[in-house]
Residue, then its C-alpha position, 0 to 999 in steps of 0.5 A: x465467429x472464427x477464433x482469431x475473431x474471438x482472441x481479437x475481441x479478447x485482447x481488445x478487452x484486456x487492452x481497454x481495461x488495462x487503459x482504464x487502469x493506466x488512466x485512473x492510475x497517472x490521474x492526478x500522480x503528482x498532486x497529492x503531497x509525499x508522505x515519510x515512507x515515501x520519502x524513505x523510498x526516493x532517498x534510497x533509491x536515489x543512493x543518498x542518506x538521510x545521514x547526511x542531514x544535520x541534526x541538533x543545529x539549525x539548517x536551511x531548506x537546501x540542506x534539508x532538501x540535499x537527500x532527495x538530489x540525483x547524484x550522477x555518481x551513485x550507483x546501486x552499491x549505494x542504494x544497498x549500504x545505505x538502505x540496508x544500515x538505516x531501514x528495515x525494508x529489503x532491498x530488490x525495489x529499491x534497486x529497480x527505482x534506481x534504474x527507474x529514477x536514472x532513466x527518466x531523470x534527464x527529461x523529467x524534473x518532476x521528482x514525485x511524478x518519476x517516483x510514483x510513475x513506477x509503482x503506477x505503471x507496476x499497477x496497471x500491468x497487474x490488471x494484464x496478470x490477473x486476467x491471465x491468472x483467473x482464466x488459467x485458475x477458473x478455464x473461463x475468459x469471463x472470470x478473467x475479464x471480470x477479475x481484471x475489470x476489477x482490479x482496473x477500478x479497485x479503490x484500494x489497489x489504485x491507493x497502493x499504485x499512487x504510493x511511491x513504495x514497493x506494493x504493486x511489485x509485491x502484488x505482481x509477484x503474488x499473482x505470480x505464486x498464486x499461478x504456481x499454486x493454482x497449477x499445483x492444485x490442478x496437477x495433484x487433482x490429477x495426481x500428477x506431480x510439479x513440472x520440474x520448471x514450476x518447482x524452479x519458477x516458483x522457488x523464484x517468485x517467493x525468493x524475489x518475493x520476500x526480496x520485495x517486501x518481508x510481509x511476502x511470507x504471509x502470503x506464502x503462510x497463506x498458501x501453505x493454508x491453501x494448500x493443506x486445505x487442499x490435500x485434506x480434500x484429497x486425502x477424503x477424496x482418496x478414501x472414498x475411492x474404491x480404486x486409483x488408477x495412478x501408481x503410488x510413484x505419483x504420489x511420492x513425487x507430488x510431495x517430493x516437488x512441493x518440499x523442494x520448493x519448500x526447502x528452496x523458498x526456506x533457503x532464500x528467505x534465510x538469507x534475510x534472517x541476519x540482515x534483518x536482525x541486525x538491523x537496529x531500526x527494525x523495531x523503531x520503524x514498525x512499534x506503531x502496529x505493536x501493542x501491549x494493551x488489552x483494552x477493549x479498543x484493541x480488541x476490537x479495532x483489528x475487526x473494524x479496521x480490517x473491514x474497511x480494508x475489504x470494503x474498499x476493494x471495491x468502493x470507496x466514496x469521499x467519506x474524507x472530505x472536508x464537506x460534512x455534508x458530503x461525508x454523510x452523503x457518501x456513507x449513506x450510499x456506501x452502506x446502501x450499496x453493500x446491503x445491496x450488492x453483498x448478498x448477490x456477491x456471497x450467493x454467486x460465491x456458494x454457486x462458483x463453490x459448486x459449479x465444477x468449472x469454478x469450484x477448484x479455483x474458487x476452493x484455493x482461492x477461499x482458502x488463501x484468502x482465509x488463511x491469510x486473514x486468520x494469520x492478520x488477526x492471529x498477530x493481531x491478537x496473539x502477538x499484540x502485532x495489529x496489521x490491521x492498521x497498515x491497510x496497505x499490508x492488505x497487498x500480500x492477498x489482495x489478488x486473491x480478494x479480486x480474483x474471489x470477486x472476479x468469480x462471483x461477478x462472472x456467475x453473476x453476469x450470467x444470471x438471468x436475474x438477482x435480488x438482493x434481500x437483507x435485513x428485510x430491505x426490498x428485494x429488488x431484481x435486476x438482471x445480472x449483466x446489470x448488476x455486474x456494471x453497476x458494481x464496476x461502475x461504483x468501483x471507477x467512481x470510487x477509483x476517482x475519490x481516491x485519486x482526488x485524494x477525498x479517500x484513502x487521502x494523504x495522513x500528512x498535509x503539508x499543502x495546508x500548513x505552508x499557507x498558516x506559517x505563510x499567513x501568521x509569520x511576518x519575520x524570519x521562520x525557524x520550524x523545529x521537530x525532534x527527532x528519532x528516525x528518518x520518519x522525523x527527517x521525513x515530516x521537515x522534507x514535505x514541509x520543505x518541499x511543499x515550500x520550495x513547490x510554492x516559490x517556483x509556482x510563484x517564480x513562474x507566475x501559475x499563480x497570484x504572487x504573494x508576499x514573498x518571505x525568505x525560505x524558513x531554518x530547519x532544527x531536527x531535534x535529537x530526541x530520547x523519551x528518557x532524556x527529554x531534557x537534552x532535546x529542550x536545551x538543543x532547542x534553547x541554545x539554537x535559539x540564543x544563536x539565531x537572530x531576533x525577531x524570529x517566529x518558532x515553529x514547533x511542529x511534532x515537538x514530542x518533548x514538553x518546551x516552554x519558550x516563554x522565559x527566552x523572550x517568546x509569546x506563545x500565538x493567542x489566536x487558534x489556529x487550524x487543525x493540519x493532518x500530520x502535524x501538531x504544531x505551536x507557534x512562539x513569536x520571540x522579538 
């Protein structure tokens, strides 16, 4: 077989994963119901405000819904005012959304569809990346292929490309460090220093890096693991020799170059200290992954959160459905699966520790990926920062996990036969080509239940509160919450856009028309915890100005409202739970 034959059938493979990938990432894109972060990103990338939405008074849904409107006239200068004064979130994927939104704005009128399209597209290329970056790290086009096919299927990575946010960008610039990190550690094996254009490009990548996402440092604090991990080994490696045949100059150099990309990471990080501070939402946006209890439940849930996480890198059956039945079903074949698959995974680990083809990738890569999930819990359980509970966090070394996983699949692959023996379950033998398949092949499914949203699904459900207020309310409709972020702005915009999707759906006749009501009033309610009474009397004198008969909603009223002595009843009935909003309804005739 001649070796343009074998290149062709190389780049045959990395196209079809990479098709894969694209498949199960635009499958379903717009089905599933934007949540607040989301919203966050449109609205900024589109150069708009949530400033400018009315508070403390009644509004309707267009005003409610003015944010998420193209303005021919915004430019990126507007993306950074307004990004950098009301988030906590620095500004390069913002900026690239914006060109992306005003690209595809004039022949697609599907909003969510072209703020998801990007981080999808973002995805799929990532799957290219890592193929290249695990045959440069491992000098094996198998490792590469087994990694990618990975990536392609990952439950979790297509969770994170689904998102309209910034993490398949963060996760393609980790893949990038990752390269200049593995080159180094191959050039200090052979005690040579750092190309001067690596020193540069990777200053780059890490500058661009925390540009994307401030979460970026912790990969770097993870390489940096990596990195001292390996210079121990190699300062063992050095006493154990009796001679070195490279002068001491080499030695020196090595050390200069990886200052100087420490120093010119240090520097473009530093630009960000003072943005960042001055920032007075950064702490109101992120107090939900702060804690300052040390019950017994805190101790433990960064373990068994962070599990999950590692789990669904590569599966994830529909444990959140509706169906009891279904959920018992798939966690069932989710725990069979791993008492299967884990030992024949960590065995083929030990090998690729050993074999010297793999060993060096597979030493860096362990050691990133341990430095980075002891710095989790090290926030976790020093600091009282539970990043545990953002599962998307996982992104700053998830390339890592997969190329791990790519390892261990290629070993596997070429094993005659593996069997799996845990906790005296059956030893089962099948051959490693097999195995390797049926992995993957729990991966697609898996792949699947995310982006039918039965995994991973959507916290806020406004598809399913709209029907409710639709069915219960038979006058006028004004739907309250208090407010305190745009995060609040957020929650009205689902419910809003969720509303206006179902009248043009109806408009169009896609579906059986049904009693047609005027569009609801909107009142974002300004809330503070030590004055809850001020959020009580917006809401009373809204009310006295407003028409009778009218139905309240108050959705994710967080102050203590009583609307009986204003000639309201409170609904009798019990109505359904709706994931993201806790609500009650007041009928005032």
């Amino acid at each position: 077989m001649t070796e343009f034959t074998i290149e062709y059938k190389q780049l045959l493979l990395i196209l079809l994963w990479t098709a894969i990938a694209l498949i199960l990432r635009f499958a379903n894109l717009d089905s599933k119901p934007l949540w607040t972060d989301e919203f966050s990103t449109i609205v900024f990338s589109l150069g708009n405000s949530f400033l400018g939405v009315p508070i403390d008074r009644a509004i309707d849904l267009a005003t409610l819904l003015a944010p998420l409107q193209l303005r021919p006239d915004a430019g990126i200068a507007d993306v950074l005012n307004n990004l950098l004064l009301e988030s906590n979130h620095p500004p390069i994927y913002f900026a690239l959304a914006h060109w992306w939104m005003k690209l595809f704005a004039p022949f697609h009128d599907n909003l969510v569809w072209i703020a998801r399209s990007l981080p999808a597209l973002l995805g799929a290329i990532s799957v290219s990346a890592i193929y290249f970056l695990g045959k440069f790290a491992f000098s094996s086009r198998l490792v590469g292929h087994c990694a990618a096919a990975m990536m392609a299927v990952s439950p979790y990575g297509i969770y994170l490309a689904q998102e309209a946010r910034h993490y398949t960008l963060g996760i393609l610039l980790v893949i990038a460090s990752l390269f200049c990190l593995t080159l180094t550690a191959k050039k200090m094996q052979q005690r040579a220093p750092l190309p001067v254009w690596a020193v540069v490009f990777w200053i780059i990548i890490n500058c661009l890096g925390i540009a994307v996402h401030y979460f970026f440092i912790l990969t770097l604090c993870a390489e940096a693991i990596a990195l001292i991990m390996l210079c121990w080994q190699q300062l063992q490696s050095n006493l154990l020799s009796t001679n070195s045949q490279q002068p001491s100059i080499w030695q020196s150099q090595i050390l200069g170059r990886l200052v100087a990309v420490a120093i010119g990471t240090l520097a473009g990080g530093l630009v960000w200290v003072p943005v960042f501070f001055s920032n007075k939402y950064g702490s109101e946006l992120t107090n939900w992954i702060a804690s300052s209890d040390r019950t017994f439940l805190t101790w433990i849930a960064p373990i068994f959160q962070a599990l999950a996480g590692w789990f669904t890198v590569m599966s994830l059956l529909p444990v959140e459905s509706p169906n009891l039945a279904i959920i018992v079903v798939s966690a069932i074949g989710m725990t069979l699966f791993f008492i299967w698959a884990l030992p024949i995974l960590f065995s083929s680990l030990k090998i690729s520790l050993k074999l010297p083809g793999t060993r060096l990738g597979a030493a860096i890569f362990s050691s990133f990926v341990l430095g980075a999930i002891l710095l989790f819990f090290g926030f976790a359980y020093i600091l009282g920062i539970d990043l545990t509970r953002g599962a998307r966090y996982n992104f700053v070394y998830f390339p890592g996990l997969i190329l791990l996983l790519g390892a261990t699949l290629a070993v596997t692959f070429n094993t005659p036969a593996v069997k799996s023996q845990w906790f005296n379950f059956p030893a089962v033998e099948i051959a490693g080509r097999k195995a390797v398949v049926l992995i993957l092949a729990m991966g697609f499914i898996s792949a699947v239940t995310v982006n039918c949203d039965l995994g991973y699904r959507k916290y806020y459900k406004p598809d399913l509160l709209i029907p409710i207020i639709r069915e219960v309310s038979q006058v006028p409709v004004l739907i309250a919450t208090t407010q305190n972020t745009h995060v609040e702005i957020g929650e009205l915009m689902g419910i809003g856009l969720e509303w206006e999707r179902r009248k043009q759906e109806e408009a169009t006749g896609n579906q059986a028309k049904v009693r047609a009501i005027n569009s609801p009033l909107f009142l974002l309610d300004k809330y503070r915890i030590t004055a809850p009474e001020v959020a009580i009397g917006t809401l009373e004198k809204t009310l006295a100005l407003l028409e009778r008969p009218l139905d309240v909603w108050l959705v994710n009223f967080r102050a203590d409202v009583k609307l009986e002595n204003k000639q309201c009843q409170i609904e009798s009935r019990d109505l359904p739970a709706v994931d993201g909003y806790e609500y009650q309804v007041y009928h005032c005739d």
